[in-house]
Steps between C-alpha positions, in 0.01 A plus 500: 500500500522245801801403608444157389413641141860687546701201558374308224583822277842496637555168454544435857167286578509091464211302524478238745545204215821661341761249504857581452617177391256487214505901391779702424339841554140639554497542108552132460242408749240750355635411131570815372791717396711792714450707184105431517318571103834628386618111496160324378669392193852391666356148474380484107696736312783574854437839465484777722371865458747795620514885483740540224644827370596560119941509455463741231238670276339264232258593215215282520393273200113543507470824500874660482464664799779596717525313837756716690786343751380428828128449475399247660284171402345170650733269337546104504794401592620148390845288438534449145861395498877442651833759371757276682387492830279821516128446436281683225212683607244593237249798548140546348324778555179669338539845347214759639497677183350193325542206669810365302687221650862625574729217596873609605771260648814573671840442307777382767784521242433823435418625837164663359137413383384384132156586362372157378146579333235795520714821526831659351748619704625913424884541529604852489820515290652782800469252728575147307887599587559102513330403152212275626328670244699322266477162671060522568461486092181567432308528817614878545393835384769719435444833578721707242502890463576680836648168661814523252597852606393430859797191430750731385444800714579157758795422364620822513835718327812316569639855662172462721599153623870641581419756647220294726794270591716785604257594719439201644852437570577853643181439747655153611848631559313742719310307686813266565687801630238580708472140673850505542451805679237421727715168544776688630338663728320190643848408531599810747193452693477162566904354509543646877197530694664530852732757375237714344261499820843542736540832280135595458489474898804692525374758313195533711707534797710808391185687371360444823768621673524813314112580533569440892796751484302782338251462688752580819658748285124667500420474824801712594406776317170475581298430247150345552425102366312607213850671370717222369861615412637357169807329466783719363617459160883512423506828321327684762795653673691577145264712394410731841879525458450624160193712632680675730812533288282666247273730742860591664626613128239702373477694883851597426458556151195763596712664756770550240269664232378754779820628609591594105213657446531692815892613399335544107271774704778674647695836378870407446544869642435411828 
């Protein structure tokens, strides 16, 4: 593609005789639409054609096949009406099982769509939990049989529903306590920041010092670099006290034992 070719694609390119003061865009001035053959009948019927996906699943009325929710259709799009000050849009769509004309319009008032002609819309009674069942009449299936159950299993044992609510209480107080926590402690860290670093450097500065003094404290007894001498922990000299306490006892307590069973070995004749 030439570049010339590309700026016309782009929109970009305009011919030497556009004039701005007659033509609002490049679409006026070549007469067509922004939305190209999905707006050829804006002007007769005002129209246009949009990728529409089905609300919910629908049974279709030509052949009573299923059309599930989400599939996706061609559809017209056009106002048919005012709720108030919210527009109606109306959607027709063909069916590709047979062709069938399915037109479905949106229902402002209810905040949901409306199946006007061609299909019938499938409410499962498990998941009608606000009764539009009720309300759509006649344009809805209702599928009975497991859907009940599947409703009450829902609903659930009123012990169930306590006990759920316990639960759910429990975890919240939790959760509170443990903001409150972590609260608190932003607290701690963050209410004197000049006083925490003064004692943070502090702290530094006497654990350097002692790594500095065993260091000299190695040195003089001459141990290499690779050595490093520990700092000593407040028990040490209790218990080499207690060591040598106890080393001095049972020494004297051996000494005893030999000189009875040396007199045990005399004769008392002697």
């Amino acid at each position: 593609m030439s570049s010339l070719a590309a700026a016309q694609a782009d929109g970009y390119y305009y011919p030497p005789d556009y004039d701005g003061t007659k033509h609002k865009s490049l679409n006026d001035y070549r007469g067509t639409h922004a939305l190209g053959k999905r707006a050829r009948k804006q002007k007769t019927e005002k129209t246009i054609v949009i990728r529409f996906e089905m609300p919910f699943p629908v049974t279709c009325s030509g052949c009573q096949s299923t059309i599930g929710k989400g599939t996706r259709f061609n559809a017209e799009k056009k106002q048919v009406g005012m709720y108030y000050s919210t527009k109606l849009w109306s959607f027709r769509m063909k069916s590709a099982c047979c062709k069938q004309v399915i037109e479905i319009r949106t229902d402002p008032k209810n905040a949901d769509y409306v199946v006007e002609s061609g299909a019938t819309r499938k409410i499962d009674p498990a998941l009608d939990l606000g009764g539009k069942g009720a309300e759509l009449g006649n344009q809805v299936i209702d599928l009975r049989g497991e859907g009940e159950r599947a409703l009450q299993a829902q609903r659930g044992d009123a012990f169930e529903v306590l006990e759920r609510s316990e639960r759910q209480k429990r975890a919240a107080s939790a959760a509170n306590d443990e903001i409150r926590d972590l609260q608190a402690r932003s607290n701690l860290t963050t209410l004197d920041t000049y006083g925490l670093n003064r004692e943070l450097r502090s702290k530094n500065r006497r654990m350097r010092k002692r790594e500095k003094g065993l260091e000299r404290e190695g040195k003089a007894l001459g141990l290499s670099e690779e050595i490093k001498l520990l700092p000593r922990m407040e028990t040490e000299p209790g218990a080499a006290n207690f060591q040598l306490l106890r080393s001095r006892s049972v020494g004297a307590a051996s000494s005893r034992q030999k000189k009875r069973r040396k007199i045990r070995r005399q004769s008392i004749f002697q």
